[in-house]
C-alpha positions as a LaTeX table, in Angstrom:
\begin{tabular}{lrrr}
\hline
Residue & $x$ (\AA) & $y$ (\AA) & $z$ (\AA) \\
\hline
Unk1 & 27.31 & 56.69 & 55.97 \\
Unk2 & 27.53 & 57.56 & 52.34 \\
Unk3 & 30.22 & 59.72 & 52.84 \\
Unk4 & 32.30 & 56.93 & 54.54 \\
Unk5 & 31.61 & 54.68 & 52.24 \\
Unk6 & 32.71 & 56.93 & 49.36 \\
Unk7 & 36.05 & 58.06 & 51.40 \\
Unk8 & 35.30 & 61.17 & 51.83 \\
Unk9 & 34.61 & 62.74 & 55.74 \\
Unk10 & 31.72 & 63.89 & 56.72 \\
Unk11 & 30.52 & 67.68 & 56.11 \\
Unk12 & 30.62 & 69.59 & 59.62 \\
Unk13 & 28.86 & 73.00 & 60.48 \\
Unk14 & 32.51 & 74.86 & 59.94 \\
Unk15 & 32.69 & 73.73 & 56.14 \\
Unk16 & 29.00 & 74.87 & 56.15 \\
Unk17 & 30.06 & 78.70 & 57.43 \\
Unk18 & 31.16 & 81.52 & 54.93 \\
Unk19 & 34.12 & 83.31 & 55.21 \\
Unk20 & 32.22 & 86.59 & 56.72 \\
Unk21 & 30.37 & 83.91 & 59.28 \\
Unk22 & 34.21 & 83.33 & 60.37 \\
Unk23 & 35.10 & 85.90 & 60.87 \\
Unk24 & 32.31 & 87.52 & 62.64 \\
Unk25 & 32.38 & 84.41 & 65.16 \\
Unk26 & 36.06 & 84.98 & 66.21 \\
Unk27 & 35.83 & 89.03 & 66.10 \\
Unk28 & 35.36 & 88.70 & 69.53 \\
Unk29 & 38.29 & 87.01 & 70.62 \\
Unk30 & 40.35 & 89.28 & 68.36 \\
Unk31 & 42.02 & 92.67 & 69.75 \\
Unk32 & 40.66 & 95.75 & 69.43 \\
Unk33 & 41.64 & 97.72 & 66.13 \\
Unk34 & 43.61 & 100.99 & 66.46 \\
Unk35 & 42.23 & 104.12 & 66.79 \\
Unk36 & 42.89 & 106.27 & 63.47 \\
Unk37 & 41.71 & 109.67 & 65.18 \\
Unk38 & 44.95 & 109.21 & 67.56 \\
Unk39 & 48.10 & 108.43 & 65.60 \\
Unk40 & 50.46 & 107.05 & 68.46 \\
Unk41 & 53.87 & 108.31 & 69.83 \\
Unk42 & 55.29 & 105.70 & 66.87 \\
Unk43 & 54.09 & 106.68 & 64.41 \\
Unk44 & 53.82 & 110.50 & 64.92 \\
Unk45 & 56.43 & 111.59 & 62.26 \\
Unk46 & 57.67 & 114.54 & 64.62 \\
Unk47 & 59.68 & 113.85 & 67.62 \\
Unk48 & 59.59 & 116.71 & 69.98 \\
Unk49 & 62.18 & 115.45 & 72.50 \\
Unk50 & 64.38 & 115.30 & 69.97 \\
Unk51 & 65.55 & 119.06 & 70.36 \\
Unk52 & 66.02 & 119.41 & 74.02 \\
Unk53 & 68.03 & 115.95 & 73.60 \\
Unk54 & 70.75 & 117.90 & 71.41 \\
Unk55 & 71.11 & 120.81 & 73.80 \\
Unk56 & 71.31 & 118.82 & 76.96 \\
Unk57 & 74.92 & 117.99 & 76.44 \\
Unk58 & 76.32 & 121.22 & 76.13 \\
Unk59 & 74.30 & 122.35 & 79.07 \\
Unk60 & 76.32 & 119.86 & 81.09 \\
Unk61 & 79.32 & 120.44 & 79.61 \\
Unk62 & 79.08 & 123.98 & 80.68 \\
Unk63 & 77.99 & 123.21 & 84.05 \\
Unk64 & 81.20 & 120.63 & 84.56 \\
Unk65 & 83.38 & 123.76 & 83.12 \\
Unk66 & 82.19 & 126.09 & 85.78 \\
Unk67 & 82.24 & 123.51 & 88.38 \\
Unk68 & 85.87 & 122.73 & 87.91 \\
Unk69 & 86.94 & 126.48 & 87.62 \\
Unk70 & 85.24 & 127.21 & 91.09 \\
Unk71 & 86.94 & 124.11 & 92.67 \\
Unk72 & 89.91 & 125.08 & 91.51 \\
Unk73 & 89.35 & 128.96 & 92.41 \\
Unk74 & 88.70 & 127.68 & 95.83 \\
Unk75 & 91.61 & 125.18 & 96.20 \\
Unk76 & 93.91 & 128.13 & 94.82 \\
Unk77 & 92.80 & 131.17 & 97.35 \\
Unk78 & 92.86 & 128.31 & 100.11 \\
Unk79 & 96.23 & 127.61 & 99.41 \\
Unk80 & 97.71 & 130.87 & 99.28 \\
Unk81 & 96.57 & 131.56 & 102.52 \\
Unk82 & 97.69 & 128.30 & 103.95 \\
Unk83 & 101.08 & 129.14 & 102.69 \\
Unk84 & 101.01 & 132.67 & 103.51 \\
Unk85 & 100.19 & 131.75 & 107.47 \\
Unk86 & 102.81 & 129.34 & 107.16 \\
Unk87 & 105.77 & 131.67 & 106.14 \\
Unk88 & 103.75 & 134.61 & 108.33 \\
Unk89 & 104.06 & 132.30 & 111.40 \\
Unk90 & 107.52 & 131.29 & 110.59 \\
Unk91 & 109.22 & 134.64 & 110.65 \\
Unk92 & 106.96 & 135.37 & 113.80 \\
Unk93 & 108.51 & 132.43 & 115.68 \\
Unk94 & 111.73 & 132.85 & 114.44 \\
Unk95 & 111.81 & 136.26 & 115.85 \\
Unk96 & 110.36 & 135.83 & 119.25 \\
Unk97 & 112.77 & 132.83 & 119.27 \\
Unk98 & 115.26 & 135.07 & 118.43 \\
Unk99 & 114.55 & 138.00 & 121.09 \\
Unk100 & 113.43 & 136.17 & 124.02 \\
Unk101 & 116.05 & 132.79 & 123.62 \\
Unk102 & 118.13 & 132.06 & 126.57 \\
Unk103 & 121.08 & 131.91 & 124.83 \\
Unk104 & 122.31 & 129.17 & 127.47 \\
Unk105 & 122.65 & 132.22 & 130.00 \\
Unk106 & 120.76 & 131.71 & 133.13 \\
Unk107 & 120.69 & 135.30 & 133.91 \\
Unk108 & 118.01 & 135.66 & 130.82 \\
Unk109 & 115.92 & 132.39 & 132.29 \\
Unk110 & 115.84 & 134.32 & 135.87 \\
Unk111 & 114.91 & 137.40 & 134.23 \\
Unk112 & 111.65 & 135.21 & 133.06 \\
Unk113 & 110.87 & 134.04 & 135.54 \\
Unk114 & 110.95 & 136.99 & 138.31 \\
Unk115 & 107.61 & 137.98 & 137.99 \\
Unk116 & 106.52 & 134.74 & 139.22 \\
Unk117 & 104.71 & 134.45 & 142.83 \\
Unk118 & 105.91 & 130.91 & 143.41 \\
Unk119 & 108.19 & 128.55 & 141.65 \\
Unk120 & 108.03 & 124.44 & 142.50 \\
Unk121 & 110.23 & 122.86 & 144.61 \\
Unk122 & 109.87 & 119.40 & 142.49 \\
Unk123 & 109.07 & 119.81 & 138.63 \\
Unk124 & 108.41 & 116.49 & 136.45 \\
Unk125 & 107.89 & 116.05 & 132.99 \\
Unk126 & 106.83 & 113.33 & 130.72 \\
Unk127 & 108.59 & 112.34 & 127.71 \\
Unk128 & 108.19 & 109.58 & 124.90 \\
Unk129 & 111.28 & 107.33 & 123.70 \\
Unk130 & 111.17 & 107.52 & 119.58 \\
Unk131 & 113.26 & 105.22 & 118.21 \\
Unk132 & 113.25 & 106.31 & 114.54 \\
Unk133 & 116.46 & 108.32 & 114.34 \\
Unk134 & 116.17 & 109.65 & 110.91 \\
Unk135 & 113.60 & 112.15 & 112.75 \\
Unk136 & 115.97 & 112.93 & 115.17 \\
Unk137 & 114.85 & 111.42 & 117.97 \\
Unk138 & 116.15 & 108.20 & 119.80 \\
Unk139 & 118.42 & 108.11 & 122.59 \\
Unk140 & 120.25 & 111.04 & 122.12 \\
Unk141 & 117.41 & 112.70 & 121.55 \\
Unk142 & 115.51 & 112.24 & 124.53 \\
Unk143 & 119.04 & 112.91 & 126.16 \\
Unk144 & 119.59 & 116.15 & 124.96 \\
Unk145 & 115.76 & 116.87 & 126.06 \\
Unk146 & 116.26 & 115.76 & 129.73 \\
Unk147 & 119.58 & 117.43 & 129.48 \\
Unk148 & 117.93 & 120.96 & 128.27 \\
Unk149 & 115.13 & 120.70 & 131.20 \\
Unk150 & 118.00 & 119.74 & 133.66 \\
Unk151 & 119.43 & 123.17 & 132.73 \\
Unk152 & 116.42 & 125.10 & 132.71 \\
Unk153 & 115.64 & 124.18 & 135.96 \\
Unk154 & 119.00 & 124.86 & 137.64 \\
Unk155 & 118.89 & 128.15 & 136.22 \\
Unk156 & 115.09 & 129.05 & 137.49 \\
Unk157 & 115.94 & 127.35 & 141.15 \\
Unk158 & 114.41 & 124.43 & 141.08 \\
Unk159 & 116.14 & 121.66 & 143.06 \\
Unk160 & 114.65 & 118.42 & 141.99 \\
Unk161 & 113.64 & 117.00 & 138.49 \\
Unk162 & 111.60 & 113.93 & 138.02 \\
Unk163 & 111.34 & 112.52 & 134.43 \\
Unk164 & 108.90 & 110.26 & 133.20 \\
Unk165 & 109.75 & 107.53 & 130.28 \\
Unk166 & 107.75 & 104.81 & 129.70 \\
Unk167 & 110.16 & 102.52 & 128.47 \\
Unk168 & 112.48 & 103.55 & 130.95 \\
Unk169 & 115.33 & 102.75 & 129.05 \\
Unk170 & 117.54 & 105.43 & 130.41 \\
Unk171 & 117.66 & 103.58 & 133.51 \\
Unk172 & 120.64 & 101.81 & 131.64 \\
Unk173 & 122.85 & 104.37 & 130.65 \\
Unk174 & 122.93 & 106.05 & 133.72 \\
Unk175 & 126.65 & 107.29 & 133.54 \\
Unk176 & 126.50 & 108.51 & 129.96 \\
Unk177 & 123.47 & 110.28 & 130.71 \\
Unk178 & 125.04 & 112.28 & 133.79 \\
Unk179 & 127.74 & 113.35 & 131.55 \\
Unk180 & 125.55 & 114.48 & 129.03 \\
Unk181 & 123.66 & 116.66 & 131.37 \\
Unk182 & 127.24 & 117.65 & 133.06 \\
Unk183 & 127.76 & 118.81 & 129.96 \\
Unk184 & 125.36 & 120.99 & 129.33 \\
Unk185 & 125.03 & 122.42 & 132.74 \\
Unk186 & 128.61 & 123.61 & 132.16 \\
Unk187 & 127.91 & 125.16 & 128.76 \\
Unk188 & 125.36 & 127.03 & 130.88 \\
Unk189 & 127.21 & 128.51 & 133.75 \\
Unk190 & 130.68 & 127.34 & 133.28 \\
Unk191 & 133.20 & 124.89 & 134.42 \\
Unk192 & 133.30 & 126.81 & 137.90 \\
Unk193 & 130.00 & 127.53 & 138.71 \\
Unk194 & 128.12 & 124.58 & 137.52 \\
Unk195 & 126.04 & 122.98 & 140.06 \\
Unk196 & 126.48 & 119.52 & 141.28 \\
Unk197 & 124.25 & 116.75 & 139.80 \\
Unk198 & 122.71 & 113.48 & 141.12 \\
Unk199 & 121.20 & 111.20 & 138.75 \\
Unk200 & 118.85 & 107.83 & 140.30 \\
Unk201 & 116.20 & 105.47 & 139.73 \\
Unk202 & 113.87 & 104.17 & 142.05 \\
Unk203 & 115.57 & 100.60 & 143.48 \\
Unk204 & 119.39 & 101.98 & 142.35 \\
Unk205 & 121.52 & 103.78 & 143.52 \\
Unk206 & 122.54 & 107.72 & 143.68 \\
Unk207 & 124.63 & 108.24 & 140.40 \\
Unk208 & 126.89 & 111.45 & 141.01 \\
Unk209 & 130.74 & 110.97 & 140.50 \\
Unk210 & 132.93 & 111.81 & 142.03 \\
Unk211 & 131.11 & 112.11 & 145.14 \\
Unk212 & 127.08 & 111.94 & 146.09 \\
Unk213 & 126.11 & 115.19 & 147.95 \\
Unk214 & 123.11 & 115.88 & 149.63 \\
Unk215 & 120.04 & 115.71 & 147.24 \\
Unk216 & 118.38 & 119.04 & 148.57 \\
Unk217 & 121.23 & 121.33 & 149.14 \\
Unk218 & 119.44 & 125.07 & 150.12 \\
Unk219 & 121.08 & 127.68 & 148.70 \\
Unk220 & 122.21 & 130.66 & 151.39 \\
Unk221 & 120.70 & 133.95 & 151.16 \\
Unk222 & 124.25 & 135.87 & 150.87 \\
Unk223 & 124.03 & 133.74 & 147.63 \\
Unk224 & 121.14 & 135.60 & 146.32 \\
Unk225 & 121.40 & 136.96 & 142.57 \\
Unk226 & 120.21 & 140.79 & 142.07 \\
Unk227 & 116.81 & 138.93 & 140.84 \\
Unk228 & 116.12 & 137.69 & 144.20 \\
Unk229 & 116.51 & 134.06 & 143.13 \\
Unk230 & 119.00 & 131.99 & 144.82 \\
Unk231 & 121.17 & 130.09 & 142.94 \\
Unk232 & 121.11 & 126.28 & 142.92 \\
Unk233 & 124.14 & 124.53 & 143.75 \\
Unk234 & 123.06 & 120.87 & 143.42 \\
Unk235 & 120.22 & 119.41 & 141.40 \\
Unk236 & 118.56 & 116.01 & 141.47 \\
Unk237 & 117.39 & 114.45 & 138.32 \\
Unk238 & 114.99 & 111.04 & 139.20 \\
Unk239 & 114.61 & 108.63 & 136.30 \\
Unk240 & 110.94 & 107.27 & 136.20 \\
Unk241 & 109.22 & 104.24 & 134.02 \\
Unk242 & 105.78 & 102.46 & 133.67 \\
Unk243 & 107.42 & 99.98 & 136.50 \\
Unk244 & 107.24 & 102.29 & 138.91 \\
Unk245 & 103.29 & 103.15 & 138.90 \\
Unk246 & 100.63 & 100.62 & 139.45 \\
Unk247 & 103.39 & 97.76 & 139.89 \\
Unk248 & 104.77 & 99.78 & 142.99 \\
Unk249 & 101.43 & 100.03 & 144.27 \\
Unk250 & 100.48 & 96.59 & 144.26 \\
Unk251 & 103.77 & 95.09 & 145.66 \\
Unk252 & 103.29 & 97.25 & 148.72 \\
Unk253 & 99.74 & 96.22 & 148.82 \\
Unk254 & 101.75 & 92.43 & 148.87 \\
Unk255 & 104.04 & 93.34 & 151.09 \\
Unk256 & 101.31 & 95.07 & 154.06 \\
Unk257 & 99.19 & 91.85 & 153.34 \\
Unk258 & 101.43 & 89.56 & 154.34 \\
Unk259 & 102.82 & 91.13 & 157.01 \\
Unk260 & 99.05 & 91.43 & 158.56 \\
Unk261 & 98.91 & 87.69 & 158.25 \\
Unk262 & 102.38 & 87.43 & 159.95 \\
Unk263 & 100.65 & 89.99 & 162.87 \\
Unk264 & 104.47 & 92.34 & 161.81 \\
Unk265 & 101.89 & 94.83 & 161.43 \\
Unk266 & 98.25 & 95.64 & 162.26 \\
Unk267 & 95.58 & 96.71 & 160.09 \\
Unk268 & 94.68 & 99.49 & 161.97 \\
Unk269 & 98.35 & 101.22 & 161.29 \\
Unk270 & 97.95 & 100.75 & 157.66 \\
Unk271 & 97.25 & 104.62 & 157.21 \\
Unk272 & 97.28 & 106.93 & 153.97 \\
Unk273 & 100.03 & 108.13 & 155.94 \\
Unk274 & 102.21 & 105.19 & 155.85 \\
Unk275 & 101.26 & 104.04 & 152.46 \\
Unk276 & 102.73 & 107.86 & 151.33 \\
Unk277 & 105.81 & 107.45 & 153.58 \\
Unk278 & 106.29 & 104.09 & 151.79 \\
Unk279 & 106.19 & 105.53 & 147.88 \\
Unk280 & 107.75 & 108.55 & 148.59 \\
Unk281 & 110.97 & 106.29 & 149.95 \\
Unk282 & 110.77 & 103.58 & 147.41 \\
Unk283 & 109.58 & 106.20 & 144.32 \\
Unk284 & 109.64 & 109.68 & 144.84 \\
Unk285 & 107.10 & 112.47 & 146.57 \\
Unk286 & 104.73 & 114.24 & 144.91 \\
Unk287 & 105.94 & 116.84 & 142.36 \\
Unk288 & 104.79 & 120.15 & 142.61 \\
Unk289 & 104.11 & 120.64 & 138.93 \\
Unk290 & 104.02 & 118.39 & 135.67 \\
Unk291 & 104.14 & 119.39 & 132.44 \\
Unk292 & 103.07 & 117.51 & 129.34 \\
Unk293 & 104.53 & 118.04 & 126.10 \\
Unk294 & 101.35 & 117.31 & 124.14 \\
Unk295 & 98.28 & 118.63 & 123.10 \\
Unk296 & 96.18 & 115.95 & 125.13 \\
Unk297 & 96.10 & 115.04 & 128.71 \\
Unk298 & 97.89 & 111.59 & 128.72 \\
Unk299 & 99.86 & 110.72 & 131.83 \\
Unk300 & 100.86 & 107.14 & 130.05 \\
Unk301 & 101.20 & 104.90 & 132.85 \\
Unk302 & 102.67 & 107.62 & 135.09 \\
Unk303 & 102.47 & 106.91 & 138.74 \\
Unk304 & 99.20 & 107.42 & 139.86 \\
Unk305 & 99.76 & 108.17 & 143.53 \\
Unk306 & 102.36 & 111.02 & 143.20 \\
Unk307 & 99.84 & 112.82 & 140.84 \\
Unk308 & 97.20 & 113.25 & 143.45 \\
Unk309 & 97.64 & 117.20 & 144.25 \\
Unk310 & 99.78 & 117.97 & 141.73 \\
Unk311 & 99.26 & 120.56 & 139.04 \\
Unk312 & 99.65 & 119.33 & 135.38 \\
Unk313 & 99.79 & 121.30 & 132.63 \\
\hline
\end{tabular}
């Protein structure tokens, strides 16, 4: 009360403490001191790391040197031989292609194929429409395919060619494409002995000016060449498309349907026999043997029923 009265505050038991009673009360709540006998990592004047720091970059400077001198070692060795089996397997081909060409004379492509047991009656082929022509393809290109084929097989004996196109766009150039394959039949065996060509489509008609002979015409054994082969003296060349597979199928499967339900026809008659007589007239039979120009098996909408027993490679 004296105190307040006078102005001054009251004396507490902190004012009363000395300066080691202070400190000794808050040593406790105060962190540990450092230990002396340890100096830390800090302040340890010598840095060992410090060495191994300096060398480290040259070490992987090296290591990026050698790694780029081996992947270039490799890439160069690899190279040289990719180039080297290139050239080697160009002079190869050109070669054989030199010694065992044709030379458009069918005498040659019956000498090849004498050895054979058995040739097919019907051949077919597949071929893909490209219309980029700065790779020489397009029209003329698949023309001049067909057109080689055409005269392959008229030299070996084989009566009937079937080709397949999906787009079937040489279904509309049927005249130029008979004189294109005219063409090269003569350059083949001549003006004189060129065989006789007949170029259709399934649902159009026969295509062989000036006149349309038979579409199997058997050659005569007084005919026969030294070789034993006969020659052929008409061929048949059938145009194919995607149109003529599945969508053949099922507008016969229409067309027996509804003549069920009309009781034209019974279902009993419907036959594997009929349905076959019934492609083979509107399509064509089944080919013998057809060859893919590919590395994979794709038949590309081909016609499925034809391909049953047929051999395809």
């Amino acid at each position: 009360m004296v105190g307040i009265r006078n102005g001054t505050p009251p004396a507490t038991a902190a004012d009363k403490m000395t300066a080691k009673e202070r400190e000794e009360l808050l040593k406790p709540y105060l962190p540990s001191e450092p230990n002396t006998a340890t100096p830390s990592p800090s302040s340890s004047p010598v840095r060992r790391p410090s060495r191994p720091m300096k060398k480290k970059p040259m070490r992987d400077f090296v290591r990026q040197q050698l790694h780029f001198i081996l992947y270039t070692l490799i890439q160069t060795v690899f190279s040289v031989y990719v180039r080297l089996r290139i050239v080697y397997h160009a002079i190869v081909d050109r070669i054989f292609a030199t010694l065992y060409y044709h030379h458009r004379s069918p005498e040659l492509i019956q000498k090849d194929i004498k050895h054979l047991q058995r040739l097919p009656k019907h051949l077919s082929i597949i071929l893909d429409f490209n219309d980029d022509e700065q790779r020489g393809a397009g029209l003329e290109g698949l023309v001049n395919d067909i057109s080689e084929v055409a005269a392959w097989c008229a030299s070996a004996g084989i009566p009937a060619l079937s080709v397949y196109e999906k787009t079937g766009i040489l279904k509309n150039y049927l005249p130029a494409t008979h004189r294109r394959i005219s063409r090269t039949l003569e350059s083949y065996f001549g003006p004189s002995k060129k065989p006789t060509l007949s170029l259709r489509a399934p649902n159009l008609p026969s295509f062989s000016p000036p006149t349309t002979p038979p579409e199997h015409s058997a050659a005569t054994p007084s005919d026969a060449n030294p070789n034993g082969r006969a020659p052929l003296s008409h061929l048949t060349i059938l145009l194919l498309s995607a149109e003529d597979g599945r969508s053949t199928l099922v507008d016969l499967t229409k067309t027996l349907a509804e003549m069920s339900q009309k009781r034209k026809l019974s279902p009993s008659d419907i036959s594997m026999e009929l349905i076959d007589a019934e492609i083979t007239e509107s399509v064509m039979g089944e080919p013998d043997l057809l060859i893919l120009f590919g590395p994979r098996v794709e038949l590309k909408g081909y016609p499925p029923w034809q391909v049953r027993l047929t051999e395809i490679l």
